[in-house]
C-alpha positions as CSV (number, residue, x, y, z in Angstrom):
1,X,65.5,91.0,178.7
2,X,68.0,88.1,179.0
3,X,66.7,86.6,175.7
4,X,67.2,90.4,173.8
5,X,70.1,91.2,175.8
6,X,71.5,87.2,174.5
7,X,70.3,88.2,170.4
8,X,72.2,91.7,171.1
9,X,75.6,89.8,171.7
10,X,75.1,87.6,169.2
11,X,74.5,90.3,166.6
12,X,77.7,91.7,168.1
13,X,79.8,88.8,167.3
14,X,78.1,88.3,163.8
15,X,79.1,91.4,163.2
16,X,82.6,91.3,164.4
17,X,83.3,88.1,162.4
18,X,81.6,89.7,159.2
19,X,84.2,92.9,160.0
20,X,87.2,90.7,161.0
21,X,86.6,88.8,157.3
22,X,86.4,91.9,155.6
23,X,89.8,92.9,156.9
24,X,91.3,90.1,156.8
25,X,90.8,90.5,152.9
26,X,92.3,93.6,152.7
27,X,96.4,92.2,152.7
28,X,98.2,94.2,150.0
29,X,100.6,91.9,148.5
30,X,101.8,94.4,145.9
31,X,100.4,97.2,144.1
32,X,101.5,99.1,141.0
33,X,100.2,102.4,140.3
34,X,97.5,104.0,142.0
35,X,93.8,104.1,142.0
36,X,93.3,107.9,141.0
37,X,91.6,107.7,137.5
38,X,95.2,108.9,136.6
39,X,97.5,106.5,134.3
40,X,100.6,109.1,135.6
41,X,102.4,106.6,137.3
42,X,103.0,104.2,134.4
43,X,105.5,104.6,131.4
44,X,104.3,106.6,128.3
45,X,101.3,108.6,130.3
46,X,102.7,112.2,128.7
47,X,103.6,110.8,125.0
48,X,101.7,110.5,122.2
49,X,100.6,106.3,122.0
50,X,102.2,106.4,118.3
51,X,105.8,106.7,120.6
52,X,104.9,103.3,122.0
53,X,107.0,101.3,119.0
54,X,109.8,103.4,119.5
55,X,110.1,103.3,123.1
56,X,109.4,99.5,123.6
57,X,110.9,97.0,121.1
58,X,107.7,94.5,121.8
59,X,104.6,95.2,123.2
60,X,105.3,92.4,126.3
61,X,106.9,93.8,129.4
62,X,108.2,92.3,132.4
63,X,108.4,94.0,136.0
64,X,109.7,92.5,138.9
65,X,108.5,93.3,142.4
66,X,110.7,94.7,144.9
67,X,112.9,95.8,142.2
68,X,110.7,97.8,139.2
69,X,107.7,99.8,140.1
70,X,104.6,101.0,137.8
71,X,106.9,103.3,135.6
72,X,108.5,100.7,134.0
73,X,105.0,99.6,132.8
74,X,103.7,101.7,129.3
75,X,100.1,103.1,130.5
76,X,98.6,101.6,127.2
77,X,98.0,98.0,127.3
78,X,97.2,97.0,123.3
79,X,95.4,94.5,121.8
80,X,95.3,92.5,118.6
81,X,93.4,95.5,116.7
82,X,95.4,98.1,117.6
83,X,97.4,99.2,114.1
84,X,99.8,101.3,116.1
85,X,101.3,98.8,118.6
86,X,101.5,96.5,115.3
87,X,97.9,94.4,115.7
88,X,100.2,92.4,118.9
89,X,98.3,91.5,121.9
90,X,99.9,93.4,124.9
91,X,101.5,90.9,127.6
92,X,102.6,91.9,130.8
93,X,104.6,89.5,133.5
94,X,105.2,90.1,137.2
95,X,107.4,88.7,138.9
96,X,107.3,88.5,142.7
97,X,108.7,86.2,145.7
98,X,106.5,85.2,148.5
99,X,108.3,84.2,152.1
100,X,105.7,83.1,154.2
101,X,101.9,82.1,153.7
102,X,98.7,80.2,155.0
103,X,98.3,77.2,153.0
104,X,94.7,78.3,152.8
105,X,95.1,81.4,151.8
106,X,92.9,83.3,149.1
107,X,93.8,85.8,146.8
108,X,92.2,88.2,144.3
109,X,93.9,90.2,141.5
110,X,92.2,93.3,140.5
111,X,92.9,95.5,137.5
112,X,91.7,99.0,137.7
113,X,91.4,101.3,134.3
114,X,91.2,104.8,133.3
115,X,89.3,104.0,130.3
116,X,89.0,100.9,127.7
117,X,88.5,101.0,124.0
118,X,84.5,102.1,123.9
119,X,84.2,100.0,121.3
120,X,86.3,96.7,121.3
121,X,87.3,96.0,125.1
122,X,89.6,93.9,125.2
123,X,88.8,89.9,126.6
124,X,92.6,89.9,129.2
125,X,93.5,86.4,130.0
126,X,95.0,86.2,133.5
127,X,97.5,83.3,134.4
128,X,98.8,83.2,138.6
129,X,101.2,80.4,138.6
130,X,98.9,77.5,137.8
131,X,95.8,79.0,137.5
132,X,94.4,80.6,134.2
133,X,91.2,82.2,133.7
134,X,90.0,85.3,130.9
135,X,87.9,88.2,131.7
136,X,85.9,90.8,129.7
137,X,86.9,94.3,130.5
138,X,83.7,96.7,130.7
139,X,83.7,99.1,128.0
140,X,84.8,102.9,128.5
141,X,83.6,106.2,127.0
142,X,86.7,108.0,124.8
143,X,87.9,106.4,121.8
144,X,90.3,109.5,121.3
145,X,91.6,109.2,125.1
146,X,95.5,109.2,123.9
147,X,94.4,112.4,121.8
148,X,93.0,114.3,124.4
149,X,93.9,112.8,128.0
150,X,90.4,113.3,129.1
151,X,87.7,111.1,130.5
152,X,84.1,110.6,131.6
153,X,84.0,106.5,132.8
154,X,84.2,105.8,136.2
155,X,84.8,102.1,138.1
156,X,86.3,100.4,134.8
157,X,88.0,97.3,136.9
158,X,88.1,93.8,136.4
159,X,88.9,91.5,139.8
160,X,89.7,87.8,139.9
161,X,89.3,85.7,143.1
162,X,92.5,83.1,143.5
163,X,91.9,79.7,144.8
164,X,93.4,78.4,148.0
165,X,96.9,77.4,147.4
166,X,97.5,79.6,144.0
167,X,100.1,81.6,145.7
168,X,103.5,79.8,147.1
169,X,106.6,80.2,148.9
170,X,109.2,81.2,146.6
171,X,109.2,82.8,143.4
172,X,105.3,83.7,142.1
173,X,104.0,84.7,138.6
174,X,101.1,86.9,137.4
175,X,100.8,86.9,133.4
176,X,98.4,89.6,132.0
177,X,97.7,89.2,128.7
178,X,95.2,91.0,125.6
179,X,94.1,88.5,124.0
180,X,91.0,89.9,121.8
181,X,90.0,93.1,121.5
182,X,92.0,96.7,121.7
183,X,93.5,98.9,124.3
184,X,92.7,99.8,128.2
185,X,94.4,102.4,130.3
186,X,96.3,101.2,133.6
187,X,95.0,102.9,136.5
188,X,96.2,100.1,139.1
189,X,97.0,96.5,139.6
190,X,96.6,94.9,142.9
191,X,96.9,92.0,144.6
192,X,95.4,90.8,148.0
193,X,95.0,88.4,150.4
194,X,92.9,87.2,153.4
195,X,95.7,86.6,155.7
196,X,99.1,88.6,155.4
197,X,101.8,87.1,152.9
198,X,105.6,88.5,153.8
199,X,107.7,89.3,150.8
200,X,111.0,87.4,149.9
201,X,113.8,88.7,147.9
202,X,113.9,86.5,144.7
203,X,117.6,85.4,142.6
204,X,118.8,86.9,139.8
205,X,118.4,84.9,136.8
206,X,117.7,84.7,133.4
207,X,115.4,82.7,131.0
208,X,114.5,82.4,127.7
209,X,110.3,83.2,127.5
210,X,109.9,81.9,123.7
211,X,111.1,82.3,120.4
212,X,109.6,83.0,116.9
213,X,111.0,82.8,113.5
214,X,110.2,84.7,110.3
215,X,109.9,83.4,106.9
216,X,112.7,85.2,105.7
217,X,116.3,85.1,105.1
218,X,118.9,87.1,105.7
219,X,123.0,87.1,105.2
220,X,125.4,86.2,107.9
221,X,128.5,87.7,108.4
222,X,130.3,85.5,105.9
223,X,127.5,86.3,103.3
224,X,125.2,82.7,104.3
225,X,122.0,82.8,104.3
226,X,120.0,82.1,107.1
227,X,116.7,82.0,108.7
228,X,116.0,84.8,111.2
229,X,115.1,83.5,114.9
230,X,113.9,86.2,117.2
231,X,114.4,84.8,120.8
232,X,112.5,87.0,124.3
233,X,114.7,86.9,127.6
234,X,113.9,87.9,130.3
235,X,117.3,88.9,132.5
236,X,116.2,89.1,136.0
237,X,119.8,90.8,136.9
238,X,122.6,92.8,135.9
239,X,123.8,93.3,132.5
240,X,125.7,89.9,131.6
241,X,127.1,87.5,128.5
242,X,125.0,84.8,127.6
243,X,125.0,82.0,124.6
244,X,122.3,80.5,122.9
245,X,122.4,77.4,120.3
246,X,120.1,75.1,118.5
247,X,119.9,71.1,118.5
248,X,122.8,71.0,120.2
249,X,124.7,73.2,118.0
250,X,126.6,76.4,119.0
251,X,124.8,79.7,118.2
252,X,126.8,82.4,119.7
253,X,127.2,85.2,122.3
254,X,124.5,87.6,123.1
255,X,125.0,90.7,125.5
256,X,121.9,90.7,127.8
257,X,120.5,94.2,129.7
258,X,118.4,94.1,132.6
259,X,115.1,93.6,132.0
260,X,113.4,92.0,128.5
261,X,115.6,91.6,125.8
262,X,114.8,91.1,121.9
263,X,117.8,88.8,120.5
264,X,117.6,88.4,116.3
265,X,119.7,85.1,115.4
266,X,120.1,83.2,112.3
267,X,120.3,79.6,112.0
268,X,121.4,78.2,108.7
269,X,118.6,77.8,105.4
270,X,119.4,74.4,105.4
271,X,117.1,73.8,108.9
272,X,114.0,75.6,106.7
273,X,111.1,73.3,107.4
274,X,111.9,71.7,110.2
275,X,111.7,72.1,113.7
276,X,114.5,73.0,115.9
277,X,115.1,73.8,119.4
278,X,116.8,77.1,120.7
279,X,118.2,76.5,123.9
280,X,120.0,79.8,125.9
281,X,122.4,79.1,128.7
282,X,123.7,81.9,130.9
283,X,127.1,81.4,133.6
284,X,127.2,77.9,132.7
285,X,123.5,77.2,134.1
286,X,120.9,76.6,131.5
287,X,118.1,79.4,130.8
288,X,115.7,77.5,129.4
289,X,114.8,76.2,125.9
290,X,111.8,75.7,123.5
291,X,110.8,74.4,119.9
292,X,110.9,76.5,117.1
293,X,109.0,75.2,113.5
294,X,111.4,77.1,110.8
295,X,108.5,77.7,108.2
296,X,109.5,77.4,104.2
297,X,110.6,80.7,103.0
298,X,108.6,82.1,99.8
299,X,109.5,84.2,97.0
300,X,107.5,86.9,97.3
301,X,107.3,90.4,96.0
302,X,105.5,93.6,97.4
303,X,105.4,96.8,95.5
304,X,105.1,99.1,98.4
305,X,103.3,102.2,96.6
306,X,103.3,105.9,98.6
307,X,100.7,108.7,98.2
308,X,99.4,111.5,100.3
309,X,96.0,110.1,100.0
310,X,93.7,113.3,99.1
311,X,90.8,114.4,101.3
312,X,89.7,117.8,101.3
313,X,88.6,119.2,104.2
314,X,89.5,115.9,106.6
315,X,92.5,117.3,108.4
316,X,92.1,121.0,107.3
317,X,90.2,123.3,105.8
318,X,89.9,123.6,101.5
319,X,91.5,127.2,101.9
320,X,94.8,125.6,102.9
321,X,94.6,121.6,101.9
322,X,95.5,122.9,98.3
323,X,98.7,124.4,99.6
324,X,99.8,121.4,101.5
325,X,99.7,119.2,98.5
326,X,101.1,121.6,95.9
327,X,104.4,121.5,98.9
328,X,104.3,118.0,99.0
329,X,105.0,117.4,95.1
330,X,108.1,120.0,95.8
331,X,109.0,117.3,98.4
332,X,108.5,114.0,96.5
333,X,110.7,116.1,93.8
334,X,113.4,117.1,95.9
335,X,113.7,113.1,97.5
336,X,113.4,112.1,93.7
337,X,116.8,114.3,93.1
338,X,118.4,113.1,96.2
339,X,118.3,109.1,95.7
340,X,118.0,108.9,92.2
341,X,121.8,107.4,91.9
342,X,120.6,104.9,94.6
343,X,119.9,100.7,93.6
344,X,116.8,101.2,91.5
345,X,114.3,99.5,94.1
346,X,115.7,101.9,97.1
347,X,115.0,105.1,95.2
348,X,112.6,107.6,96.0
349,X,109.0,107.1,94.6
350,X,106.2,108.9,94.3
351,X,102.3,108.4,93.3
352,X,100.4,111.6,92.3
353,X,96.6,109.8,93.7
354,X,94.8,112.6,92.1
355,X,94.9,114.6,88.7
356,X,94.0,117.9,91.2
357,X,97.1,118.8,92.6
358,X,99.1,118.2,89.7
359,X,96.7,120.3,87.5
360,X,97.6,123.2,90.1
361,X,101.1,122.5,90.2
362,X,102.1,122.5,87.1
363,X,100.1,125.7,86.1
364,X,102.3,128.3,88.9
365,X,105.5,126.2,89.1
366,X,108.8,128.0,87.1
367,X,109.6,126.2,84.1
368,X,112.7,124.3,85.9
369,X,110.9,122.8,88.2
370,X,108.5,121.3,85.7
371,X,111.1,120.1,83.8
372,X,112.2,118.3,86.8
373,X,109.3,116.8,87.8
374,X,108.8,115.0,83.9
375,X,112.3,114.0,84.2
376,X,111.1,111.7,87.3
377,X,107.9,110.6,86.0
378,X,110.3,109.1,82.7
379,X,112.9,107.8,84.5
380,X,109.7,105.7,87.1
381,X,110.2,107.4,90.3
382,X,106.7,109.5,89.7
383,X,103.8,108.3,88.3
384,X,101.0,110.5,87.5
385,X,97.1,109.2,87.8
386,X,93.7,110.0,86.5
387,X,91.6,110.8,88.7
388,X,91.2,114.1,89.8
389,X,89.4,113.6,93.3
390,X,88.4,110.2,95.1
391,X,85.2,110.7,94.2
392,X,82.0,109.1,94.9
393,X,79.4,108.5,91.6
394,X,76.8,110.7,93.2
395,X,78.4,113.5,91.5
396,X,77.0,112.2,88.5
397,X,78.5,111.1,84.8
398,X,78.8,114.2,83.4
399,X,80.9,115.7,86.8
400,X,83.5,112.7,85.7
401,X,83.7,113.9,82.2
402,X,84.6,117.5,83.1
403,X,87.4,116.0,85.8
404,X,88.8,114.0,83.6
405,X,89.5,116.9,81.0
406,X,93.5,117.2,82.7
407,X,94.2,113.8,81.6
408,X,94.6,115.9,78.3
409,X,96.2,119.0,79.7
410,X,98.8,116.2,81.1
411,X,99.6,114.8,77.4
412,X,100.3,117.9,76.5
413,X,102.5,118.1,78.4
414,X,104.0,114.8,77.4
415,X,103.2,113.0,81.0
416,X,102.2,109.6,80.1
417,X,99.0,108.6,82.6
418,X,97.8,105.3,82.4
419,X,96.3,104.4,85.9
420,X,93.4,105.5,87.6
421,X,93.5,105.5,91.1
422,X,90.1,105.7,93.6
423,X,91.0,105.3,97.6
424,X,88.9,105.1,100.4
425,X,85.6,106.0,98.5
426,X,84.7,101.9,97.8
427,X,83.6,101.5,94.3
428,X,83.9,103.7,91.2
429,X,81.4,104.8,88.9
430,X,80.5,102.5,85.8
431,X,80.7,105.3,83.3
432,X,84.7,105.0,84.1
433,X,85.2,102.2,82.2
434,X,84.2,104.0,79.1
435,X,85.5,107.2,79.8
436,X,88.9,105.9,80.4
437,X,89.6,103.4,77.7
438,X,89.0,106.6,75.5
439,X,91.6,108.7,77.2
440,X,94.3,106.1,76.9
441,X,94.1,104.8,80.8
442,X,94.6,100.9,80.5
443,X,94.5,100.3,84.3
444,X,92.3,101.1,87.6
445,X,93.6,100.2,91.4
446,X,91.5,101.0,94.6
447,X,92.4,101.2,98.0
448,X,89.5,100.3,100.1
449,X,88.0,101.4,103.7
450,X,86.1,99.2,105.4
451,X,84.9,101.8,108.2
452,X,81.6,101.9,108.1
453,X,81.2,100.4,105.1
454,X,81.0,96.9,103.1
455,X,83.9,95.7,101.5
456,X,82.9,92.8,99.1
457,X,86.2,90.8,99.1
458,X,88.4,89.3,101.7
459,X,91.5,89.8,100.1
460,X,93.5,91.6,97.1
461,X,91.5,91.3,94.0
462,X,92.6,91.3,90.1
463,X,90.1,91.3,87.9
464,X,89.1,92.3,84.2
465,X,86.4,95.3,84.0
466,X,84.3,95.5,81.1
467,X,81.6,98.1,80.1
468,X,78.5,97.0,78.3
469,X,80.5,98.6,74.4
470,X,83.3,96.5,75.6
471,X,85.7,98.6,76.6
472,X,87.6,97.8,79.4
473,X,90.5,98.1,82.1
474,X,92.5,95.8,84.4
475,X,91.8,96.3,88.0
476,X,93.0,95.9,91.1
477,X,91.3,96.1,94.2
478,X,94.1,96.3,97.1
479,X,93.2,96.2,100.7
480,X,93.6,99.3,102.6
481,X,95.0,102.4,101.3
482,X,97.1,102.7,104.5
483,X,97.8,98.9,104.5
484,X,102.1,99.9,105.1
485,X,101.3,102.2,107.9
486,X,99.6,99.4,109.5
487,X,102.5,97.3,109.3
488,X,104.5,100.6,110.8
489,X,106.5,101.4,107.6
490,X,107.1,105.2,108.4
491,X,108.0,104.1,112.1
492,X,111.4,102.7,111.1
493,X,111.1,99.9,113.5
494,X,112.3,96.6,111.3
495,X,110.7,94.5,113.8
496,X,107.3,96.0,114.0
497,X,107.7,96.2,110.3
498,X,108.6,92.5,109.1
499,X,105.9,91.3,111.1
500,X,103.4,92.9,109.9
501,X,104.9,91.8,106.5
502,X,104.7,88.4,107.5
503,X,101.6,88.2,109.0
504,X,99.8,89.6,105.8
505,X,101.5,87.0,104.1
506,X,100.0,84.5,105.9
507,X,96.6,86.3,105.9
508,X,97.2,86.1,101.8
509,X,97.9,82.6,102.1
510,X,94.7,81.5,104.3
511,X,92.7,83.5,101.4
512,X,94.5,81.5,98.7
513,X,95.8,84.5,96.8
514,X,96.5,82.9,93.7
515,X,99.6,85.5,93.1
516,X,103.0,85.5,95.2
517,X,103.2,89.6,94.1
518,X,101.3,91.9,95.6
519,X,100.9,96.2,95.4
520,X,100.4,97.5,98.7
521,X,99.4,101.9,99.6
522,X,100.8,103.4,102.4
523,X,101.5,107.2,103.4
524,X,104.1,109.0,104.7
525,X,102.7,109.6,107.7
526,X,100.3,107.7,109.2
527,X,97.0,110.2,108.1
528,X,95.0,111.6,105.1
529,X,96.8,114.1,103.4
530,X,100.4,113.1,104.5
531,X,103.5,115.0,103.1
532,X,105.7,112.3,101.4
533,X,108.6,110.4,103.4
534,X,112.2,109.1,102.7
535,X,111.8,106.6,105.9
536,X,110.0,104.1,103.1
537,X,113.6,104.6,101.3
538,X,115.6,103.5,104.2
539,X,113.4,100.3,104.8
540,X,113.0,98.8,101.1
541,X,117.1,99.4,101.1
542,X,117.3,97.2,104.3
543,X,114.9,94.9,103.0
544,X,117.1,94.3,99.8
C-alpha cells in the first residue's frame, strides 16, 4: 500500500507539473482578431477583394499594439500571384513594447486562417526581432472565397515556436510577410508566452522602411526632369512635417499621416545609374536612411490596345451576350466623339476583336450612327478586325470560309480591315494564312491563355507566317489578352499601375525581347465581355 499509495503521489505531481507547463504556455501577449472562422474583424471583410487597390495605396500594413487593433488590418493577405493586389507579396508589421520579461522566456506566434488559396498557398516568412524563419500555409478549399464568403476548411493555422530570449524589453517587431504563393484569409494572429510578459507604452516616432525607384522620368515643378523615388514611412504618431534628402542634398518637405505613408519624390536625371542614399529626418532627429540604385531609364513604347474580348456564353447566356456588345460599340462611339479634340495618344480607342458584333451592328443601326462609327475607324480611333469569333480549328476549314464572308460585307462598306485578331483560344487554324492573304488582311495578333493550357513561348513573339502556296501574314503573338488589367489599368491607381509597367519591362528584358515597343490587350473591366472604358484615357494622358 505505501509503495502504490508513493506511485499515486507521484503521478499526482507528474501531472500537476505537466498541467502547470501547459498553462504556463498559455500568456496572451497580444491578439488581433478572433479565432471564429470569421475574417469580420479585419479591414475589407464586406468589400469585394478588387476594392483592395483602392482602399490601401500598397499592399504592406503596419499596426501597432496598444494603439491599432485587427480592423486596421485588410482580411486578404496577397501574394506574388495575385493579379488584383498587383502580383505584390502582402507584408504586414507589428509593432509592440514589452515592459517586463523572463530572460528565458519562450514564445510562439500563431496565424489562424479562414481559408488559403486551394491551389497556390502561400510559403509566409516570419521575422520576430532577430529571428527569421518561412512556413508553408496548408492549403484551403474555395478558390472563389472573396466571391461568395463561404467556406468548408477547418484548422487552417500555421504556429511558430520563439527561442529563449527573441522577445525584449522595449520596443518588439513581428514582420509577416507572402513571399511565394497567393492569398490566405486572417482569422487571428496571436502571440504567447510561457511566463507572463507586461506591456509597455512605446514613443512616437517615425522611420523610413525602404525606398524604391522606377525607371522613369517625370517633370518637376520647374519642368526638370527627374527620376521618381517612392519612399515607405512608417509614422508611429500624429500627423507631422518631415524632410527627406539624398547624399546629403536637400530633398524637400513631406506631410506625414499617422500610420504608413507612400511619399513619390524626384531626384534629378543626372543621378540615373548610380546609387544614392535617401535619408528622412523628422523634428530634427533622423528617421532612418537606405541605398537606392537609380536604374537607366529606357525608351520604350507600349501600345496599350482595348477590346471587350468576345465569349459567348462565359458571363451570360447567347440570348443576351449579343445585346451587350452591340451597346458596347454605341459606347466606344460615344467616348470616340467625346475625346476626339484630345492629344492624339490620349484619345479614345477602340478594337472591334471580332467581325460578329459589327456584322450585327451595322445591319439595325440608323444611318447616322454608321456614319459615325466609319468616321472613327478613318480618323484611327476604331479599328475593325477579321475574325468573326475566337474560334478554335475544330470547326473545320470550311466553317472559317463562311465567317470570313463579312470581311466583304465590311468593304462595302468602305471599312478598311487588315488584322486578324484570335484571343484566348491559343493557336489559329493553318488554312488562315490562305484565306486571309486573299481577303486583303496583311496582319494576325493573338492574345494567349495559359490556363490550362501550353503556351509555347515565354515572351511577346513577332514572326513571319507562311502557308505552304506562300502566302503569308505578319504575326504577333502578345502575352495575355488581359495583360493591362493585370497591371490594374481600369483601377486608376498610378502606383499599382507603373509597377506593373515596370516590372514587365524587366520581365521583357530577362527574355531578351529584341524590340523596345511592345502592343499590349487589356479590357475595360477586368472580365470577358467588358463594356469599353474611358479610365484607359485618363492614364495614357498622365503617362504623357
Amino acid at each position: 500500500m505505501k509503495i502504490a499509495y508513493r506511485h499515486f503521489l507521484l503521478c499526482i505531481l507528474l501531472l500537476s507539473g505537466c498541467l502547470s507547463t501547459a498553462f504556463a504556455k498559455d500568456h496572451v501577449v497580444w491578439r488581433l482578431g478572433e479565432k471564429d472562422g470569421f475574417c469580420r474583424e479585419f479591414a475589407l471583410h464586406d468589400v469585394a477583394y478588387s476594392d483592395f487597390s483602392k482602399r490601401y495605396t500598397c499592399v504592406t500594413t503596419i499596426c501597432q499594439i496598444g494603439t491599432d487593433d485587427s480592423r486596421k488590418i485588410p482580411c486578404a493577405f496577397p501574394g506574388p500571384k495575385d493579379v488584383w493586389a498587383g502580383k505584390q507579396s502582402g507584408e504586414l508589421l507589428v509593432r509592440f513594447g514589452v515592459g517586463r520579461i523572463a530572460p528565458q522566456t519562450r514564445a510562439r506566434l500563431v496565424l489562424d486562417f479562414v481559408e488559403v488559396h486551394p491551389y497556390s498557398p502561400p510559403v509566409l516568412e516570419i521575422t520576430v526581432n532577430g529571428f527569421r524563419t518561412k512556413v508553408q500555409t496548408p492549403a484551403g478549399k474555395n478558390s472563389s472565397y472573396f466571391q461568395n464568403r463561404t467556406t468548408d476548411s477547418h484548422d487552417l493555422a500555421v504556429s511558430v515556436a520563439l527561442p529563449e530570449g527573441t522577445l525584449q524589453v522595449g520596443e518588439n517587431r513581428v514582420s509577416v510577410r507572402n513571399d511565394s504563393g497567393s492569398w490566405v484569409v486572417w482569422d487571428a494572429l496571436t502571440l504567447t508566452a510561457d511566463a507572463p510578459v507586461t506591456a509597455s507604452k512605446l514613443r512616437d516616432k517615425v522611420e523610413l522602411l525602404g525606398a524604391k525607384s522606377s525607371p522613369a522620368l517625370m517633370y518637376g515643378e520647374g519642368q526638370e526632369l527627374l527620376q521618381p523615388v517612392r519612399m515607405q514611412i512608417a509614422n508611429w504618431g500624429a500627423a507631422r512635417e518631415a524632410e527627406w534628402g539624398y547624399d546629403g542634398r536637400k530633398g524637400g518637405k513631406i506631410r506625414l499621416e499617422r500610420g504608413l505613408n507612400q511619399i513619390e519624390a524626384g531626384i534629378p536625371e543626372s543621378f540615373s545609374g548610380r546609387e544614392v542614399t535617401v535619408a528622412v529626418q523628422a523634428g530634427n532627429k533622423p528617421a532612418g536612411s537606405v541605398s537606392v540604385r537609380l536604374d537607366t531609364v529606357d525608351k520604350w513604347t507600349i501600345y496599350l490596345v482595348q477590346h471587350t474580348h468576345t465569349d459567348i456564353g462565359y458571363t451570360k447566356p447567347q440570348t443576351e451576350i449579343l445585346t451587350e456588345h452591340l451597346r458596347y460599340i454605341d459606347y466606344a462611339v460615344e467616348y470616340c466623339e467625346m475625346t476626339e479634340r484630345y492629344p492624339d495618344d490620349s484619345k479614345f480607342r477602340w478594337t472591334c476583336e471580332t467581325a460578329w458584333a459589327v456584322k450585327e451592328w451595322l445591319r439595325i443601326r440608323p444611318e447616322e450612327q454608321v456614319r459615325k462609327f466609319m468616321k472613327y475607324v478613318r480618323n484611327g480611333q476604331i479599328e475593325v478586325t477579321a475574325m468573326f469569333f475566337n474560334m478554335s480549328e475544330l470547326s473545320g476549314e470550311n466553317a472559317y470560309k463562311a465567317f470570313l464572308a463579312p470581311v466583304g460585307m465590311f468593304k462595302r462598306y468602305g471599312l478598311p480591315v487588315s488584322t486578324a485578331m484570335q484571343n484566348d483560344v491559343n493557336g489559329v487554324a493553318w488554312c488562315l494564312a490562305d484565306y486571309l492573304p486573299d481577303l486583303g488582311v496583311r496582319y494576325l495578333t493573338m492574345g494567349s491563355n495559359n490556363h490550362r493550357a501550353l503556351i509555347p513561348f515565354e515572351g511577346p513573339t513577332v514572326y513571319k507566317w507562311e502557308s505552304p502556296s506562300g502566302k503569308s501574314l505578319i504575326s504577333y503573338r502578345s502575352d495575355h489578352y488581359n495583360t493591362g488589367n493585370h497591371w490594374g489599368i481600369e483601377r486608376g491607381d498610378m502606383g499599382v499601375f507603373s509597377e506593373g509597367v515596370f516590372a514587365y519591362i524587366d520581365k521583357l528584358k530577362r527574355q531578351q525581347y529584341p524590340f523596345d515597343v511592345v502592343s499590349v490587350q487589356y479590357s475595360g473591366y477586368f472580365t470577358d465581355n467588358s463594356p469599353p472604358f474611358r479610365q484607359g484615357v485618363r492614364t495614357d494622358s498622365r503617362l504623357e
